[in-house]
NUSEGU-509292 format. One record per residue: z, y, x of N, C-alpha, C in turn; residue in one letter; residue number from 1. Coordinates in Angstrom, 1 decimal. Each point is the difference from the previous one (the first is absolute). Example, Ala and Ser with C-alpha at 12.3 -4.5 7.8 and 13.67 -1.06 7.14 Angstrom:
// residues 2
> 7.8 | -5.7 | 13.2 | 0.0 | 1.2 | -0.9 | 0.0 | 1.2 | 0.9 | A | 1
> -0.7 | 1.1 | -0.4 | 0.0 | 1.1 | 0.9 | 0.8 | 1.1 | -0.8 | S | 2
END
This chain:
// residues 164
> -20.3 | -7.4 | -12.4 | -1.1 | 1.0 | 0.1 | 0.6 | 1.4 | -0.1 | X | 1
> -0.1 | 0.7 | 0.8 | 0.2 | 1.6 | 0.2 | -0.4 | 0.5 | -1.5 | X | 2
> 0.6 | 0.7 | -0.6 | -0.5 | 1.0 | -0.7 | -0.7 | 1.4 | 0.6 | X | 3
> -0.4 | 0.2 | -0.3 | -1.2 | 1.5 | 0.7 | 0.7 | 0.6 | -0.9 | X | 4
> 0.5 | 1.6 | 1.3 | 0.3 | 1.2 | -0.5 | -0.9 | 0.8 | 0.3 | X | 5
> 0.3 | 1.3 | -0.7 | -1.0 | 0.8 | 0.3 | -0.6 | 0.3 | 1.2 | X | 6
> 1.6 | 0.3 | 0.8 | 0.2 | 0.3 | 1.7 | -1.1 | -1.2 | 0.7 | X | 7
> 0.0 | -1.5 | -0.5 | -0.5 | -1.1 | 0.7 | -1.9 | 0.8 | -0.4 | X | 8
> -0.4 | 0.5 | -1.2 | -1.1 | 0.4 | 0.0 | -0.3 | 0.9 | 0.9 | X | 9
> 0.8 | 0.9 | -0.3 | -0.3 | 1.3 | 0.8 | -0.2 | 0.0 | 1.8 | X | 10
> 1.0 | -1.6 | 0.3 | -0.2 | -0.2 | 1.2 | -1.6 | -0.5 | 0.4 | X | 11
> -0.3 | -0.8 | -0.9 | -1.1 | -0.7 | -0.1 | -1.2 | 0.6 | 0.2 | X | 12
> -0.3 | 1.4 | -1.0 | -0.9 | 0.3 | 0.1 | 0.0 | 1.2 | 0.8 | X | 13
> 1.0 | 0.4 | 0.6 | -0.1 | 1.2 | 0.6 | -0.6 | -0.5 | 1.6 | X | 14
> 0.7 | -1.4 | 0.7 | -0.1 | -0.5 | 1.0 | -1.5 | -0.3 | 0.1 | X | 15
> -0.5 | -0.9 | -1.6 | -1.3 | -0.4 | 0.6 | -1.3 | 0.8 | -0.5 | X | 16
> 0.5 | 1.7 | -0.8 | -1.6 | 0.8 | 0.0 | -0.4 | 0.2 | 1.1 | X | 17
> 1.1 | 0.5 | 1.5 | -0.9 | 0.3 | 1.2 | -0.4 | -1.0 | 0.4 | X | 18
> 0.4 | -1.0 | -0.3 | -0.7 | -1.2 | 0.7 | -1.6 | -0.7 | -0.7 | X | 19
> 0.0 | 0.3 | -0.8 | -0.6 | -0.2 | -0.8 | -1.3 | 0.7 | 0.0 | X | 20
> 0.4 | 1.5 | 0.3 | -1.2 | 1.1 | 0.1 | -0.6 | -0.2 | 1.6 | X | 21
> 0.6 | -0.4 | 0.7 | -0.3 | -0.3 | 1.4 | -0.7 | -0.9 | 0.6 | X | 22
> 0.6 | -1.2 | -0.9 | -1.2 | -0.9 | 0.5 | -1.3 | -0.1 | -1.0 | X | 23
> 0.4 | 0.4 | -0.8 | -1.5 | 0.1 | -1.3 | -1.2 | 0.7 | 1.1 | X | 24
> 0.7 | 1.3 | 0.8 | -0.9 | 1.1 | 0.3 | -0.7 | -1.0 | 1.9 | X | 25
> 1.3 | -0.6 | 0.3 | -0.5 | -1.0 | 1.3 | -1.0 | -0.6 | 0.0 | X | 26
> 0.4 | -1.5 | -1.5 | -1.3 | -0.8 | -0.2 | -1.1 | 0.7 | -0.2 | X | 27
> 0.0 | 0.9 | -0.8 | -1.1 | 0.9 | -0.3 | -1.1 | 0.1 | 1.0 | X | 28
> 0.8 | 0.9 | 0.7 | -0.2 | 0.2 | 1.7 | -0.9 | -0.3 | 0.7 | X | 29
> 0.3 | -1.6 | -0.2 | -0.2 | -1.2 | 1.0 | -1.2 | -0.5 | -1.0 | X | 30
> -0.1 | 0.3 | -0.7 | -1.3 | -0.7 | -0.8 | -1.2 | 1.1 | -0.3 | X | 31
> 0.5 | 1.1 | -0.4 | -1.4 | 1.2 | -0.1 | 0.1 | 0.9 | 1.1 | X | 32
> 1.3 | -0.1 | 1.1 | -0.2 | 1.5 | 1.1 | 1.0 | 1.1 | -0.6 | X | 33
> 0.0 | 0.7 | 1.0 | 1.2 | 1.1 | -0.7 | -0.5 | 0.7 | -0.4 | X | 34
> -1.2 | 1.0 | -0.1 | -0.7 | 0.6 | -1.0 | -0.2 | -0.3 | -1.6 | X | 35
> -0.4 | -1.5 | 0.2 | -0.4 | -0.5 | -1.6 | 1.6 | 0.2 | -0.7 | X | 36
> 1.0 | -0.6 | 1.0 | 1.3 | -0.4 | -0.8 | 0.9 | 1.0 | -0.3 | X | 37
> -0.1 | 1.3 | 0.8 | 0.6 | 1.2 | -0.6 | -0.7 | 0.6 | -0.9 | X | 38
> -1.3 | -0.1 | -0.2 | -1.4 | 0.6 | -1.0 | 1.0 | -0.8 | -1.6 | X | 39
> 0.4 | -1.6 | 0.1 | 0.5 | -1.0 | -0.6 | 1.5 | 0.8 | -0.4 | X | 40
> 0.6 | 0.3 | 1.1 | 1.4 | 0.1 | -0.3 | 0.0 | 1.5 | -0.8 | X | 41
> -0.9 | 0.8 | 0.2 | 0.5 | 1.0 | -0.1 | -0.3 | 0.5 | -1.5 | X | 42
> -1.2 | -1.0 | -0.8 | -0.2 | -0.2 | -1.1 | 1.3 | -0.7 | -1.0 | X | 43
> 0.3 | -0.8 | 0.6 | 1.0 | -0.8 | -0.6 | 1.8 | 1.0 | 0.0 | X | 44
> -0.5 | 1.0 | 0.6 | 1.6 | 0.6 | 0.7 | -0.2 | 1.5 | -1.3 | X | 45
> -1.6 | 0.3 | -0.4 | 0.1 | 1.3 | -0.7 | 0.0 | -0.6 | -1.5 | X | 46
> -0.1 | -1.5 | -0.5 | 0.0 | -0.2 | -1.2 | 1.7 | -0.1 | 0.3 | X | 47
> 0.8 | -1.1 | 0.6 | 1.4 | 0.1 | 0.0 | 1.4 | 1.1 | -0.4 | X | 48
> -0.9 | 1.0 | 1.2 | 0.8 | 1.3 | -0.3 | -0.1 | 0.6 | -1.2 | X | 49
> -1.0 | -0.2 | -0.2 | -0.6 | 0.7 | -1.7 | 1.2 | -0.9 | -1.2 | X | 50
> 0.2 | -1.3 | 0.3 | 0.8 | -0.7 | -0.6 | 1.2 | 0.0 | 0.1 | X | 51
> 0.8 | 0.6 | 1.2 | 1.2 | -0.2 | 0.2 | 0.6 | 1.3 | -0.4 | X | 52
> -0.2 | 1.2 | 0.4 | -0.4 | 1.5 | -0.6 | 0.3 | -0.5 | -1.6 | X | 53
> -1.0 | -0.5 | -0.6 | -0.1 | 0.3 | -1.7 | 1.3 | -1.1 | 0.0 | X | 54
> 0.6 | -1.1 | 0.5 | 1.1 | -0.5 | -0.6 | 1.4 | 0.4 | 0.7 | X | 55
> -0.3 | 0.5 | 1.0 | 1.6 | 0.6 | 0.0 | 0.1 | 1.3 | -0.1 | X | 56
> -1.0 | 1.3 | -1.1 | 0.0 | 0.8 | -0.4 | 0.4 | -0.7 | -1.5 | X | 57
> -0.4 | -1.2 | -0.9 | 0.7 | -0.6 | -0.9 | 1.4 | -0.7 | 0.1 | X | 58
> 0.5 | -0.3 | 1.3 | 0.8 | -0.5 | 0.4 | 1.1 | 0.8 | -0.3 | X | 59
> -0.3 | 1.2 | 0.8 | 1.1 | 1.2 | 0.2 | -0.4 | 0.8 | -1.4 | X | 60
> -0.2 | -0.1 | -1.4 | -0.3 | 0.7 | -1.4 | -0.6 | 1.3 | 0.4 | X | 61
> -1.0 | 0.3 | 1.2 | -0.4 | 1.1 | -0.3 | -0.7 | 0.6 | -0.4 | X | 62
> -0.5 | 0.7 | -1.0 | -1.2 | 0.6 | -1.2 | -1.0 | 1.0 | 0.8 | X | 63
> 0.5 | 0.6 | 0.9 | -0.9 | 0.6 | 0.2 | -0.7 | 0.6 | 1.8 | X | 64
> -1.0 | 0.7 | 0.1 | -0.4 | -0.3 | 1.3 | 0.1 | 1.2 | 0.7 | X | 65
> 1.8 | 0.6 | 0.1 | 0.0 | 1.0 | 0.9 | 0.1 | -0.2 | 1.4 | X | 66
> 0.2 | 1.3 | 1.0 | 0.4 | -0.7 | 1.2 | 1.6 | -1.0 | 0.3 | X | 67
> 0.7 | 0.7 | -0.7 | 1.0 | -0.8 | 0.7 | 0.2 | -1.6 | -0.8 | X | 68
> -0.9 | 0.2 | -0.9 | -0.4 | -1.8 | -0.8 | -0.2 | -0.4 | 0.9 | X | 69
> -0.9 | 0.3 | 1.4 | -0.9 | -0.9 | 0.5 | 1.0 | -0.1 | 1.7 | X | 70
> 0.7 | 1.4 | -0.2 | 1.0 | -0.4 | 1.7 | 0.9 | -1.1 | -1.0 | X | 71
> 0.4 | -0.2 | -0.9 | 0.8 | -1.0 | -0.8 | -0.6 | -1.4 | 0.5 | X | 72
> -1.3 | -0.5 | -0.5 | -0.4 | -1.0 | 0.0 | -0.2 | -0.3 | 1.9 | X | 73
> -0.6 | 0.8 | 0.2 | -0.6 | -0.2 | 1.4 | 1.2 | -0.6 | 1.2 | X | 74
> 1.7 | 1.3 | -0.4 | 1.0 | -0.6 | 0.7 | 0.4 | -1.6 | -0.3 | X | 75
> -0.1 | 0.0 | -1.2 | 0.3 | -1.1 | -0.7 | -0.6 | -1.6 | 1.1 | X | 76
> -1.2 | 0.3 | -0.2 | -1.0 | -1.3 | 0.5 | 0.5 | 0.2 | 1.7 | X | 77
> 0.3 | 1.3 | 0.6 | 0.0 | 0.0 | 1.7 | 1.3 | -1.1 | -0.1 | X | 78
> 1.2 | 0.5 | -0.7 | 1.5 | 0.0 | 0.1 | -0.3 | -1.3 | -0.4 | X | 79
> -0.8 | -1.0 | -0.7 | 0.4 | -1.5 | -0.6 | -1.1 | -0.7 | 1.2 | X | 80
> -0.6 | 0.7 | 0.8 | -0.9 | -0.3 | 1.4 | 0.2 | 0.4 | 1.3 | X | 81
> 1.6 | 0.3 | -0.3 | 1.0 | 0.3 | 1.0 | -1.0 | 1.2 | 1.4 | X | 82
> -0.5 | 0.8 | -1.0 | -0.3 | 0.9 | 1.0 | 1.1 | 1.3 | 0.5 | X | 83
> 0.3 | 0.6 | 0.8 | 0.7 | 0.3 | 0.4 | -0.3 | 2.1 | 0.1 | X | 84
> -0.1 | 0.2 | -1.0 | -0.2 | 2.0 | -0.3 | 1.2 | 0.7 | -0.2 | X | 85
> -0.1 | 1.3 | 0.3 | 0.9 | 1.1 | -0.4 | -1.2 | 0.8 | -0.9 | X | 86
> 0.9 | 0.8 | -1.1 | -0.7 | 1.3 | -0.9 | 0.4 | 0.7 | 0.5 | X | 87
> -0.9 | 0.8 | 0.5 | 0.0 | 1.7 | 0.9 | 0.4 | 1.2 | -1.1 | X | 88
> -0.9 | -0.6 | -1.1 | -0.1 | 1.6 | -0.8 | -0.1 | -1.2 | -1.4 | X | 89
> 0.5 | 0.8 | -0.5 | 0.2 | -1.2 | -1.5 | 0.1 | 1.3 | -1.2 | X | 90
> -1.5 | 0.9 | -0.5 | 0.6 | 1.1 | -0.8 | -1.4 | -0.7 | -1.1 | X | 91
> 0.1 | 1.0 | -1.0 | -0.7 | -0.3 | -1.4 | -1.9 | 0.1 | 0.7 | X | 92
> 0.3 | 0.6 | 0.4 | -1.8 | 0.4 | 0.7 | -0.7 | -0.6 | 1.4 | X | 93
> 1.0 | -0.6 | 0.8 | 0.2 | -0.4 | 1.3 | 0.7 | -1.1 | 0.4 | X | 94
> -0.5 | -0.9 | 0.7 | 1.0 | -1.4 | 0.5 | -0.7 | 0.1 | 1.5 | X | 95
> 1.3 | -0.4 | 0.8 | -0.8 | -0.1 | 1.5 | 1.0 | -1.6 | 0.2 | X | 96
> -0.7 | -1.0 | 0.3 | 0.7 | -0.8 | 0.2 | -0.5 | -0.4 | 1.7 | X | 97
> 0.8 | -0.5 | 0.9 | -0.1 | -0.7 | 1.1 | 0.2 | -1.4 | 0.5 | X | 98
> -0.9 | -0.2 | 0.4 | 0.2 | -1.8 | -0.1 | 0.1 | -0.4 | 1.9 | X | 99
> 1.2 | -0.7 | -0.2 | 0.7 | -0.2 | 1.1 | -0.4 | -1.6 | 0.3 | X | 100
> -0.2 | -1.1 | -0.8 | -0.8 | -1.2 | 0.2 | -0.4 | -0.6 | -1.0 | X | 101
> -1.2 | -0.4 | 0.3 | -0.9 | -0.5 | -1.4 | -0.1 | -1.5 | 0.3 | X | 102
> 0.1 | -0.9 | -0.7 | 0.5 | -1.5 | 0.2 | -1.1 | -0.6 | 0.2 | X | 103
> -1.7 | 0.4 | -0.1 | -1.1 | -0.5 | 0.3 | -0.2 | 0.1 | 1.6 | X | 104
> 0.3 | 1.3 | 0.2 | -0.5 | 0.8 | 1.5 | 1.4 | -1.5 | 1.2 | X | 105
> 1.7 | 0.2 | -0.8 | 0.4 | -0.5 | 1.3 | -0.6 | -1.6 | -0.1 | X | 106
> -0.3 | -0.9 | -1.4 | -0.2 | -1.2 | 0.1 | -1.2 | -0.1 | 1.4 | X | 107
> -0.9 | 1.0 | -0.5 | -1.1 | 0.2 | 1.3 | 0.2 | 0.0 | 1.1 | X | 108
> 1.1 | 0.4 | 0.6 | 1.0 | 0.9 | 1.0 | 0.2 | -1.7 | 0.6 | X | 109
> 0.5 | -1.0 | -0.5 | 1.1 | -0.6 | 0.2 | -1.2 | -0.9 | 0.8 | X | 110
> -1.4 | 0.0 | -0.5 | -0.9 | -1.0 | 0.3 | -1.4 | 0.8 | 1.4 | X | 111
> 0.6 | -0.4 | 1.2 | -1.2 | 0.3 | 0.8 | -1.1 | 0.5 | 0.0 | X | 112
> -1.1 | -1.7 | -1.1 | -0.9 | -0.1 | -0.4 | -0.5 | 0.9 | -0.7 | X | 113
> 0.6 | 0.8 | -1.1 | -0.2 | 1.3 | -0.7 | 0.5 | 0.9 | 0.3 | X | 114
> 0.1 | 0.1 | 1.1 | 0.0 | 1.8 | 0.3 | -1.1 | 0.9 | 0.2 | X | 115
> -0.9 | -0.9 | 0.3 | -1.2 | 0.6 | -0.4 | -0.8 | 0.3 | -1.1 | X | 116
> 0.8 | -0.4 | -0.9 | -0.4 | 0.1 | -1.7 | 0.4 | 1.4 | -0.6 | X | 117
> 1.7 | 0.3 | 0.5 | 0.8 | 0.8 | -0.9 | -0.9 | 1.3 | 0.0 | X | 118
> -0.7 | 1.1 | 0.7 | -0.7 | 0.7 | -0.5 | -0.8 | -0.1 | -0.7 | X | 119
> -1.1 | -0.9 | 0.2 | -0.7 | -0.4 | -1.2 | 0.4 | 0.0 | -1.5 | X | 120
> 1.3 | -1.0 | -0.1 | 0.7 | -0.3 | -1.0 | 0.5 | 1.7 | -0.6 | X | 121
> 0.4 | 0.6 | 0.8 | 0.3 | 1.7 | -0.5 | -0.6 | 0.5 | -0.4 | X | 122
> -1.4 | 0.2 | 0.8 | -1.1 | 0.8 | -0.6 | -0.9 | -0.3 | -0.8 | X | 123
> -0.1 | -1.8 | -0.2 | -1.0 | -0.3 | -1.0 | 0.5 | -0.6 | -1.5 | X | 124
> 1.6 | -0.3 | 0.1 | 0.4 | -0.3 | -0.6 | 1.0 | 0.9 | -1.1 | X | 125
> 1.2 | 0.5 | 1.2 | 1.2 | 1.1 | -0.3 | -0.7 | 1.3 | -0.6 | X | 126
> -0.3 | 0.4 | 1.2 | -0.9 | 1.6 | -0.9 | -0.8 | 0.1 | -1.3 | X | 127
> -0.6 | -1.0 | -0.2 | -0.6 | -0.1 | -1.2 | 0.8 | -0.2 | -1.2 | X | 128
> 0.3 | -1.1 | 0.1 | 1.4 | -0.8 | -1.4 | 0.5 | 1.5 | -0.3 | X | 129
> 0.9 | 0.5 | 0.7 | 0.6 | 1.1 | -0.5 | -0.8 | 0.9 | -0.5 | X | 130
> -0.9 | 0.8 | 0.3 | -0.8 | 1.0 | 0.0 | -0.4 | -0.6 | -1.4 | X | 131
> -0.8 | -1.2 | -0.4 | 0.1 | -0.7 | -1.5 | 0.9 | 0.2 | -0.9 | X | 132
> 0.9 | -0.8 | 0.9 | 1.2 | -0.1 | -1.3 | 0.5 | 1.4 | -0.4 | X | 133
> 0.3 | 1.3 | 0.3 | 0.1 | 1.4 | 0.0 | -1.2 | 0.2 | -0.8 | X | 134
> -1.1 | 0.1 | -0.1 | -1.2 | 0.4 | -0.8 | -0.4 | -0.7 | -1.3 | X | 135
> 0.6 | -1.4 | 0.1 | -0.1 | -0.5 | -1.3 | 1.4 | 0.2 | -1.4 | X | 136
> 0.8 | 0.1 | 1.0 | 1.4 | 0.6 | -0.6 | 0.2 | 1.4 | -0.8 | X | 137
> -0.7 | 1.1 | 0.9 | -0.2 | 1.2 | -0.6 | -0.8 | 0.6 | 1.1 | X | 138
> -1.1 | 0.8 | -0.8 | -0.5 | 0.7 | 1.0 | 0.4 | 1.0 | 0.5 | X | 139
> 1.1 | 0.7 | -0.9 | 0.5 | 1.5 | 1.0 | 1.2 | -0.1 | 0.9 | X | 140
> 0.0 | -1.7 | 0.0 | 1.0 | -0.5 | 1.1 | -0.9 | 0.2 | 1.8 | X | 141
> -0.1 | 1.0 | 1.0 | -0.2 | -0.2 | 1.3 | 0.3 | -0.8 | 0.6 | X | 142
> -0.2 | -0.7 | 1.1 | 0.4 | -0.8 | 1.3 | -0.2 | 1.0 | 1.2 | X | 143
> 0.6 | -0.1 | 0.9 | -0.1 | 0.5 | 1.4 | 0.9 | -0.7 | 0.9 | X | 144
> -1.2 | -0.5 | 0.9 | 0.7 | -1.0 | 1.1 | -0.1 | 0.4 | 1.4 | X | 145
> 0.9 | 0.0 | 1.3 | 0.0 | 0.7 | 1.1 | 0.2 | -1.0 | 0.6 | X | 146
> 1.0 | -1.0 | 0.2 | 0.7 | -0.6 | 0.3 | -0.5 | -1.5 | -0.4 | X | 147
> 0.0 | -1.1 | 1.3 | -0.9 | -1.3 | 0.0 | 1.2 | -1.2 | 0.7 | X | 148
> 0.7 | -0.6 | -0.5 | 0.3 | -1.1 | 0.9 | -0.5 | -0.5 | 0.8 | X | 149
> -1.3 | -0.7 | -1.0 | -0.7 | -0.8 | 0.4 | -1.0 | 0.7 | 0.6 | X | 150
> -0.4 | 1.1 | 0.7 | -0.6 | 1.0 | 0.5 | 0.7 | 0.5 | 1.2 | X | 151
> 1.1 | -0.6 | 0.6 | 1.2 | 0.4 | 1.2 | 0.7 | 1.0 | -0.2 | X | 152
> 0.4 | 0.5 | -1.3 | 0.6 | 1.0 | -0.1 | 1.4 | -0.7 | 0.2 | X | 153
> 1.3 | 0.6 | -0.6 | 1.2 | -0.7 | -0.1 | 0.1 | -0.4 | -1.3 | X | 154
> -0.6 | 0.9 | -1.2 | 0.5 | 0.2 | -1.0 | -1.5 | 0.0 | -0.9 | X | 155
> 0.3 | -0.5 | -1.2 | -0.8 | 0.5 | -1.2 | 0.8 | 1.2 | -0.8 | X | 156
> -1.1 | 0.5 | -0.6 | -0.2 | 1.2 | -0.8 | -0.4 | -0.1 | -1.5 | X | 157
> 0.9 | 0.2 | -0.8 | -1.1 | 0.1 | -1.1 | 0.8 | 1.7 | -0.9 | X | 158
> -1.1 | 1.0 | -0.1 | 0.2 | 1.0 | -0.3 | -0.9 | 0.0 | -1.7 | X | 159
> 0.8 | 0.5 | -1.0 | -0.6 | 0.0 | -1.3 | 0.2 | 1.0 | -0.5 | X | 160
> -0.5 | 0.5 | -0.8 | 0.2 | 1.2 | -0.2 | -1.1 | 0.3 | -1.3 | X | 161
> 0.3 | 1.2 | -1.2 | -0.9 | -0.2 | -1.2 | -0.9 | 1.3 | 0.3 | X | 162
> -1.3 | -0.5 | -0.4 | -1.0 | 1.2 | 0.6 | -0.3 | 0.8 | -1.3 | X | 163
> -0.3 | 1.2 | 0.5 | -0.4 | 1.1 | -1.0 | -0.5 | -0.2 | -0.9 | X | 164
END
């Protein structure tokens, strides 16, 4: 019998969350409609983040809820979700980050059948989460978004910045 290394975990679970989140949201789908099941997913997607946020803000020992706490945590979850960004502006008051691929939008990409979703999935799903997760973290943390993947742009945007 194999002993399990971490790597053999890490393979494990990293391969089967998208799989996992995909067909949860399919069957779903297929049993209440796409309406009920993104109304479903998207409830289930703002308790998670709420959870993943508070444990790899404990993960990474961080005490407190400035901005660059939160470009910390936020790169953190893209970079272990193999999303693919550059930091534009990376100063004490200001983060501009650019998101070159987001691992939900190409899994969508890869499948015919949802290509018809991925806007939806951006604007009912993406826009919000963040816009959340930024307001429950700190309120004089801003968001400003220009830029849509999943909207036909090329790129995401996420511009942060501390308000007056």
């Amino acid at each position: 019998m194999k002993k399990v290394s971490k790597e053999d975990k890490l393979f494990y679970f990293e391969r089967n969350f998208f799989t996992l989140d995909g067909l949860w949201m399919l069957e779903t789908e297929n049993e209440v409609g796409w309406d009920t099941a993104l109304k479903i997913d998207k409830a289930v997607w703002d308790k998670l983040l709420k959870i993943i946020i508070r444990r790899i803000k404990k993960y990474l020992k961080i005490d407190t809820n400035t901005l660059q706490d939160l470009i910390e945590i936020l790169t953190f979850r893209w970079s272990v979700e193999g999303w693919k960004y550059n930091i534009l502006i990376d100063e004490e008051n200001e983060v501009l980050i650019e998101i070159n691929e987001c691992p939900y939008k190409s899994i969508m990409d890869r499948n015919p059948d949802r290509h018809d979703k991925i806007e939806s999935i951006c604007k009912d799903m993406c826009l919000p989460f963040y816009e959340k997760i930024v307001r429950d973290f700190n309120s004089k943390i801003a968001l400003k978004r220009t830029k849509y993947l999943g909207l036909g742009n090329n790129k995401c945007d996420f511009h942060f910045y501390i308000t007056k």
